[in-house]
Every structure is written in structure tokens, then in C-alpha cells.
N, C-alpha and C positions, 0 to 999 in steps of 0.2 A: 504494500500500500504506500503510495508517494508521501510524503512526508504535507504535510495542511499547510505547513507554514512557508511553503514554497510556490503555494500554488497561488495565479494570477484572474483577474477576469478582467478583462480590456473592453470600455464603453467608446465606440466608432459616432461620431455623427457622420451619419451617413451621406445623407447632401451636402454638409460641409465638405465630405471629402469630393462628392462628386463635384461641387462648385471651387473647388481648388483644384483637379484634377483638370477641368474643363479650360481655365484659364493656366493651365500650366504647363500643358503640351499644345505644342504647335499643330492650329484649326485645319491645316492643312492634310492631316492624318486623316482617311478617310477609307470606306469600303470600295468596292469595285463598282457598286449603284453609285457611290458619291455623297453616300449619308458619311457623316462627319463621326469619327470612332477614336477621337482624342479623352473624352471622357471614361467611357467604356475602360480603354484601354489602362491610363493611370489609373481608373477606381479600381481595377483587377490587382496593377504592381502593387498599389499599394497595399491591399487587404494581403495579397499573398506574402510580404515582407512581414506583417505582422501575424500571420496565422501560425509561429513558433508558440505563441503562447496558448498555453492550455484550453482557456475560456474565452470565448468574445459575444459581445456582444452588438449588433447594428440598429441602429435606432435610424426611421427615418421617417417619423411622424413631425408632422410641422404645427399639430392644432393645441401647440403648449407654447409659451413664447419662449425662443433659445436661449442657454446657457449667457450667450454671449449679448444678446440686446438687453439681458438684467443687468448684467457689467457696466455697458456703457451705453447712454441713450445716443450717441453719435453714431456707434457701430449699427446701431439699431435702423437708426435715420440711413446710411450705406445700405444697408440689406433692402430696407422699402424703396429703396430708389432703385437698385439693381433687379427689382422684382420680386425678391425672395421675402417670404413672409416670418 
């Protein structure tokens, strides 16, 4: 039995990673139709870079206000402007 005090759970915001992924590979990446697969693409690397640890979790419900617009109401006002709720 693994030892308890080693073991991790890892909480992903999930659209955040998609909307950092999206903006972070070059729009150019695309499928052979021509749909755009930069997103896709980095939200995979990165889940798979983190899928060493034991536990994860992805969250990708939006109808709670984000971690991150309670922080700061500027980040907030960013997100409403870039569409994301």
C-alpha cells in the first residue's frame, strides 16, 4: 500500500488551460479541413506533462465565479472583455 502521505490530487482549471493553450501556440496549427488545433493540441501536452501524479482533477464549469476574478476585480474586468465568463 503506497504510503498516504505521498500521495497528491492536482485541481486543473480546465478552460484556463484551454485559454492559455489557445493563445500560446501559434493559430497557425491547424487540421487538414483547416479547423484550427493549437488549442487541442497544448491542452493535451499539457495534461499529459502533469498526468505523473496520482490524482487529478479537471474542472471546467464556469457557472461559479473563478478563483481568479475573486482575487482581482481587474482580472475579472480582462476575462469579461475577452468573452470569458
Amino acid at each position: 500500500m503506497p504510503d498516504k502521505r505521498k500521495q497528491s490530487v492536482m485541481l486543473i482549471d480546465g478552460y484556463g488551460l484551454i485559454f492559455r493553450a489557445y493563445h500560446a501556440i501559434d493559430s497557425a496549427m491547424s487540421s487538414s479541413s483547416g479547423e484550427q488545433t493549437n488549442a487541442v493540441f497544448g491542452f493535451t501536452r499539457m495534461l499529459l506533462d502533469v498526468l505523473e501524479s496520482q490524482r487529478l482533477l479537471l474542472t471546467t464549469g464556469l457557472e461559479y465565479a473563478t478563483a481568479r476574478a475573486s482575487i482581482s476585480r481587474a482580472y475579472a474586468d480582462l476575462e469579461t472583455a475577452a468573452g470569458v465568463q
